[in-house]
Structures are given as structure tokens and as C-alpha cells.
C-alpha positions in Angstrom: 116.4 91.3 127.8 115.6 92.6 124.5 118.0 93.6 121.9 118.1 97.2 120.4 116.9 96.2 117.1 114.1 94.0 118.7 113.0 96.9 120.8 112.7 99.5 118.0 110.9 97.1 115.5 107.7 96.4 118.6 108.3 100.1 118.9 108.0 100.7 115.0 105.3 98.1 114.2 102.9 99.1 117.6 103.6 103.0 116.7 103.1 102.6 113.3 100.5 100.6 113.3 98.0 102.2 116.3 98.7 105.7 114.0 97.6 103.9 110.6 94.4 102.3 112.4 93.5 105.7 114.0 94.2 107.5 110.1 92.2 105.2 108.5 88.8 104.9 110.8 89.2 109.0 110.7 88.8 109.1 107.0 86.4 106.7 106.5 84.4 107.7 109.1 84.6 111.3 107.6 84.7 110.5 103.8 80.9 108.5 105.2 79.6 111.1 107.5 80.9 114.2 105.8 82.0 117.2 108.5 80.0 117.4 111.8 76.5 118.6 111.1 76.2 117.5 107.5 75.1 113.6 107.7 72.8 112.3 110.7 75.3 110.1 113.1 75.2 106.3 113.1 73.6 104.9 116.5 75.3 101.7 117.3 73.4 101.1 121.0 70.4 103.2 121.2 70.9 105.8 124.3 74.8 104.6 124.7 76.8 104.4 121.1 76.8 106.5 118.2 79.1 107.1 115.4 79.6 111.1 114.5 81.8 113.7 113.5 83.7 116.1 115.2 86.5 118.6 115.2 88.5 118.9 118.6 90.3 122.5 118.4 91.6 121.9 121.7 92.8 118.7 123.5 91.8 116.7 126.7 87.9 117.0 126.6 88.0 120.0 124.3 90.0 122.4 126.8 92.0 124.6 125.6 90.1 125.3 122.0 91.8 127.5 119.6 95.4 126.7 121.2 95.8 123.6 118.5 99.4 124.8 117.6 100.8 125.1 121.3 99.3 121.2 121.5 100.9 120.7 118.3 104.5 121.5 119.9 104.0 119.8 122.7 103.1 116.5 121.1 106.6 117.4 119.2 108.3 117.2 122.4 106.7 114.3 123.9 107.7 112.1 120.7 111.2 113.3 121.8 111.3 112.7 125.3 109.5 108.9 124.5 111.9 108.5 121.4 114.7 109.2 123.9 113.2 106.6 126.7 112.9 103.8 124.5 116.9 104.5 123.6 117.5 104.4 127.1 118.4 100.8 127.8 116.2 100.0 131.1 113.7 100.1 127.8 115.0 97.0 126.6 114.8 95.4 129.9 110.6 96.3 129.8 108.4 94.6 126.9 105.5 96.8 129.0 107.4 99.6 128.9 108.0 99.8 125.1 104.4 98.7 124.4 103.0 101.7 126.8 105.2 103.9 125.2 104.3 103.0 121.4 100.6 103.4 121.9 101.4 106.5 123.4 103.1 107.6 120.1 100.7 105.9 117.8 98.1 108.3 119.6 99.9 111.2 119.9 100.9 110.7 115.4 97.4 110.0 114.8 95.9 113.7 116.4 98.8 115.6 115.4 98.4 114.6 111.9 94.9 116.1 112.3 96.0 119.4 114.4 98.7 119.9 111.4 96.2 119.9 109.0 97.1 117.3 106.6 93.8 115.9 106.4 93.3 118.9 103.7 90.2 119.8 105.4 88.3 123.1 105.1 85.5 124.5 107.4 82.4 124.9 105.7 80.7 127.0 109.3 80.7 129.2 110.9 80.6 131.9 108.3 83.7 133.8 109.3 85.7 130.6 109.1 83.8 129.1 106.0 87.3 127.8 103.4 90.0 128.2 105.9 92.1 125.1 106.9 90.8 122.8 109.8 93.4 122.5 112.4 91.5 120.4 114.5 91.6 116.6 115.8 88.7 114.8 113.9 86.8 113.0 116.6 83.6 110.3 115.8 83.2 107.9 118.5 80.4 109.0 120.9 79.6 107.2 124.1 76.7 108.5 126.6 74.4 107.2 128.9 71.0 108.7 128.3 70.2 110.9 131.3 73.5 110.2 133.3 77.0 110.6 131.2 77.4 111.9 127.5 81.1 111.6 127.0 82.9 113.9 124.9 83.4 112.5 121.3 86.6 110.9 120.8 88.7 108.5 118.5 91.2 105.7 118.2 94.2 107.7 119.1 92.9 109.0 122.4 92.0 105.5 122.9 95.6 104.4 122.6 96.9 107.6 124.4 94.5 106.6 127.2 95.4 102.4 127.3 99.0 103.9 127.5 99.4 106.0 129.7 97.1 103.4 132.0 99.6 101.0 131.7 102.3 103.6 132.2 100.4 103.8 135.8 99.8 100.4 136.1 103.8 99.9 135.4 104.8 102.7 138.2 102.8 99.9 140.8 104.8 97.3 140.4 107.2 96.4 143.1 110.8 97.3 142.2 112.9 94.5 140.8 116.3 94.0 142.6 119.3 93.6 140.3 120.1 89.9 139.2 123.3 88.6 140.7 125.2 87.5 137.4 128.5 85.3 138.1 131.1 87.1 135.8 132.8 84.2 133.9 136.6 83.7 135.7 139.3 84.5 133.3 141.4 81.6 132.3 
């Protein structure tokens, strides 16, 4: 069993950390490319891995664009609900657990610091937009098989939201642990 302050510091240092990985490949990758359109993408594997830019208005696969603010709120309320679980002590009882639920969190930081705006972007197209704030998810990892999958472009914190919630899944298999029998120590 872990301890409470064990549990929040894996918590801390995953969260943390996955959010401050996704940041940082974000800017460079945008502060090198520029915004989508400007600079020719990087191809990694010819006809299967390219590095570009993007800007994700919307959320899972780019559904629901122009509702950034209503996916802004609800990534608000999922940090509490998962702030609340990993309180809850069952958390403590599940390394898993708190790992699955940190990536989550490092994801969801990472794309609501971009659907905020804090990036300090500003849309240079289309015209009626040119100077206003981006409040958008900056995307740049592209994966496609020529002729048979082109994958929407994505980036490390919807890698981390995706590894979590898989091991969320993988979690709600396993077989249900019975209680441990613990011999109460007699009193003298």
C-alpha cells in the first residue's frame, strides 16, 4: 500500500512531467515549423511519418471545431473528478491506477493550455480571423499510410490521454481482488 504523500508525488511528478514534455515538443516544433501552412513538414518515413503543424479547434479527431471553450470546461471537470479519485484511498492501494490517471492529467494540462490560449498565438488566415487569439490545440505529429490510413495529426498529450485511458481499460479486466484477511493484533 502506498502512503498519501507517496501517491501524490508519482501523481505530481508523472502529471507534471507528461504536461512539460507535451509543452515543450509543441513549442519547438512550432517556434521550427512556424503555424500550419508556413514551413514545408518534416518527413520522418517517407509515405508513413511526418512532422507538421496544426491547430485542433475541436477535440477527438477534430469533432466538434469551434466548441474549444465547452472542451475547455470539461477538461476542468475531469482534473476534478481524477483529483478527487486519486484522494480516494482504493488509489493508494493501485500504483496502475495513479499512473493511468496522471497521464490522463498530464494530457488533458498539456491541450488545455493550448485551448486557453496561453501559447500567445495569433492566426495569421483566414482573413476574417487574421490577429485574433488561437484557441486551438497545436497538433504536429502526422502518421498515414499512403493510400490506406492518413491519421489525423496529433501530439504528445493525446498520446498520454490515449496510453491512459488504455490502461484505465486494461485495469477494469482484471479479476477483482478479494480483501486480505489481516489478524488484528490481540490486546494485552
Amino acid at each position: 500500500m502506498w502512503n498519501i504523500p507517496r501517491t501524490w508525488s508519482l501523481f505530481a511528478v508523472i502529471s507534471v512531467g507528461a504536461a512539460a514534455i507535451d509543452l515543450a515538443t509543441k513549442s519547438l516544433l512550432f517556434r521550427r515549423l512556424g503555424m500550419p501552412g508556413e514551413q514545408p513538414g518534416i518527413v520522418l518515413v517517407p509515405g508513413m511519418l511526418a512532422l507538421e503543424t496544426n491547430l485542433n479547434e475541436g477535440a477527438l479527431f477534430g469533432m466538434g471545431q469551434g466548441m474549444g471553450m465547452m472542451f475547455a470546461a470539461i477538461s476542468g471537470v475531469a482534473l476534478a473528478a481524477i483529483v478527487y479519485t486519486v484522494s480516494r484511498p482504493a488509489a493508494r492501494h493501485d500504483l496502475w491506477l495513479v499512473v493511468a490517471l496522471a497521464l490522463i492529467t498530464g494530457g488533458i494540462i498539456g491541450n488545455l493550455y493550448d485551448r486557453l490560449g496561453l501559447p500567445g498565438l495569433s492566426w495569421h488566415a483566414p482573413l476574417g480571423r487574421v490577429g485574433e487569439p488561437v484557441l486551438a490545440v497545436r497538433d504536429w505529429i502526422h502518421f498515414k499510410l499512403d493510400g490506406i490510413i492518413d491519421w489525423p495529426i496529433f501530439n504528445l498529450a493525446d498520446t498520454w490521454l490515449v496510453i491512459g485511458a488504455g490502461l484505465l481499460v486494461l485495469l477494469s479486466l482484471r479479476p477483482e481482488r478479494k480483501p486480505e484477511n489481516v489478524a488484528l493484533p490481540s490486546e494485552p
